[in-house]
N, C-alpha and C positions, 0 to 999 in steps of 0.2 A: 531089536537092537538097531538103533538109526546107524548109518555109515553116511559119513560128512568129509569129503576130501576135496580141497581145494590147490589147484593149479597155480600157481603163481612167481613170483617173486618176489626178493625180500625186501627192497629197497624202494618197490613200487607203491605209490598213495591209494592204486585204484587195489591193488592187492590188500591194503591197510583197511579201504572202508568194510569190504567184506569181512575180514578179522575181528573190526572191530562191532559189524550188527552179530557176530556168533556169540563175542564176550558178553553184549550186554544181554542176547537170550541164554547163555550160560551154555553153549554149545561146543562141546568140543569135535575139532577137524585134524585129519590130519593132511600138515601141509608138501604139496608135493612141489620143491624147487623146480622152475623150467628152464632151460638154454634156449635162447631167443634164436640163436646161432644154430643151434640144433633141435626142434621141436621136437617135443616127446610124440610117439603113437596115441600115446592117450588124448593128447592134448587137439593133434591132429582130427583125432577119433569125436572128441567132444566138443570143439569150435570148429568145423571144418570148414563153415562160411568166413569167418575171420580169424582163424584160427591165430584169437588172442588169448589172450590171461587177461584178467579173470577168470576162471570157470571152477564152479562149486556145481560139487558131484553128490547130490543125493539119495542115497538108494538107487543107484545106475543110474540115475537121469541127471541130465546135465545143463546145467543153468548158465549161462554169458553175460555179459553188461553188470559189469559193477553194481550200479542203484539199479539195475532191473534185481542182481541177486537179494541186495538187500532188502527190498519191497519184498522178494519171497520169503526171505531169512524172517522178514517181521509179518507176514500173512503164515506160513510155516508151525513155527515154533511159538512153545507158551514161553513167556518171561514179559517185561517192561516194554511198552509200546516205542516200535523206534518214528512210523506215523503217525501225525495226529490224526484224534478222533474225530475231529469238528472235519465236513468236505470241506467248507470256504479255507482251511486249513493247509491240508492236504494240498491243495491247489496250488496254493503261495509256493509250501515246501517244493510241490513241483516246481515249479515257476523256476525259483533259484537254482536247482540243480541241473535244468536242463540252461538257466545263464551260467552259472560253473562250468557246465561239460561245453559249450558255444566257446567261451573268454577259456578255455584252458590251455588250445595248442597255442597261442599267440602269447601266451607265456611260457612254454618249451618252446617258441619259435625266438623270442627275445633272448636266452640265455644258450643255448644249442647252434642258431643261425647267426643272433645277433644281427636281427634284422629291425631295422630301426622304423619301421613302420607297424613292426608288430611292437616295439618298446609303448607308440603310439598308441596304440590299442588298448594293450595292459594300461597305461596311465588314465586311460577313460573310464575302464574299467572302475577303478582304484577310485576316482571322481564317488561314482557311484557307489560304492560300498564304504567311503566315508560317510558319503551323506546315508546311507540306509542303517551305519552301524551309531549313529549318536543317538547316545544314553540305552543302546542297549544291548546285551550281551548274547543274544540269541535271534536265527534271522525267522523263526515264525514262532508266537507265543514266547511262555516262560518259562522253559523250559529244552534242553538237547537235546535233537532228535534229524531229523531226516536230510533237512538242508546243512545243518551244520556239519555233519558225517561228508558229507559231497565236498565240503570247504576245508578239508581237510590240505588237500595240495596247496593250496592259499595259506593257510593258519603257518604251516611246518616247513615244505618242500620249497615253494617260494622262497623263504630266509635263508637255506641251504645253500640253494640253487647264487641266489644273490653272493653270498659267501665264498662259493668256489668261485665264483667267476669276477669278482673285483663288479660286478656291475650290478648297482644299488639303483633300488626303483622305489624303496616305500623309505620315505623318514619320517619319524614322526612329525618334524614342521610342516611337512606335504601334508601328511594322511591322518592327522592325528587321531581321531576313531577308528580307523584301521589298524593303527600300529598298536593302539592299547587293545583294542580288542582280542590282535593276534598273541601276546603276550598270555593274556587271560587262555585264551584258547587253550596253549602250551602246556602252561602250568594248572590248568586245572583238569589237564585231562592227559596225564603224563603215562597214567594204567594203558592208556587205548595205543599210544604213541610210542614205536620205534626210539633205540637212541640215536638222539640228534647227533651225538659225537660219532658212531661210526655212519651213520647217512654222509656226513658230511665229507667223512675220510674216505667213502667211495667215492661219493661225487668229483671231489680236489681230482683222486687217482686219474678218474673219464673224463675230465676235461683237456689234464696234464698227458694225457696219452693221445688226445686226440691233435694237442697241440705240436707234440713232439712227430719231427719227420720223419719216415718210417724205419730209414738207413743210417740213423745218427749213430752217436756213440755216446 
């Protein structure tokens, strides 16, 4: 009997990609909520180097880093390949996700700091992924798989993120392949994806709370 327990939270994308390579090898976990504020022992126990979330717990052993878990999730378990098979493949797939995890915090730093040199950054970004997303809906082959899962904070949390905070970084007249892209993303992959309605109503709360002075009324 596999034992699959995953550390996380709910609201988190890097918690989502892991979620989502269990669904598509049909693996069921059970998920343990963390308090960032309060780290569990376990949690302690099984990230003790960065004692972050992600961590998926299998059979006691314990695995960290988002798309490292994933890469095991899809080395691991039989179901539908979430890597390609082709290496020249695989590589790309890499490629993108380690420029997804590089370009991530500069966009938690644009909406969080609201630092306008990371707005800069994102918008380079954004350059880039217009130009790499025309005429196609997938960033390696043709097919969903390894880099798209990574793009996940982009496709979803991005639009949230923009939402709660009044500060819009992608329009379609800017980005146009990106914007349609991210659309398709959404909605065709809505099984894998959290509701956008309560993402969003968490977020609103964490902004509006951190906006508000501590002593108000």
């Amino acid at each position: 009997m596999e034992e699959v327990k995953l550390l996380g939270l709910w609201y988190s994308p890097f918690c989502h990609r892991v979620e989502w390579a269990l669904k598509i090898k049909g693996v069921k976990c059970e998920f343990i909520e963390e308090n960032l504020q309060n780290k569990s022992p376990l949690l302690l126990e099984s990230n003790p180097i960065h004692k972050k979330i992600p961590v998926l717990i299998h059979n006691g052993k314990s695995i960290c880093e988002s798309m490292v878990i994933v890469e095991y999730i899809d080395e691991t378990f039989e179901g539908p390949s979430i890597l390609p098979k082709d290496s020249y493949d695989r590589a790309i797939a890499r490629f993108w996700v380690k420029f997804f995890e590089d370009k991530g915090s500069a966009v938690g730093t644009s909406f969080f700091h609201k630092s306008e040199k990371a707005k800069e950054e994102v918008c380079e970004m954004l350059k880039i992924l217009d130009n790499e997303l025309k005429d196609k809906k997938f960033f390696v082959g043709d097919k969903f798989g390894y880099a798209d899962i990574a793009a996940n904070f982009l496709a979803l949390w991005m639009g949230i993120l923009e939402e709660a905070t009044g500060i819009i970084l992608v329009t379609k007249e800017k980005y146009p392949n990106f914007y349609a892209w991210r659309d398709e993303y959404i909605n065709g992959n809505k099984e894998y994806l959290p509701s956008r309605d309560e993402l969003l109503a968490f977020f609103k709360a964490r902004f509006q709370a951190a906006a508000t002075p501590p002593y108000s009324n």
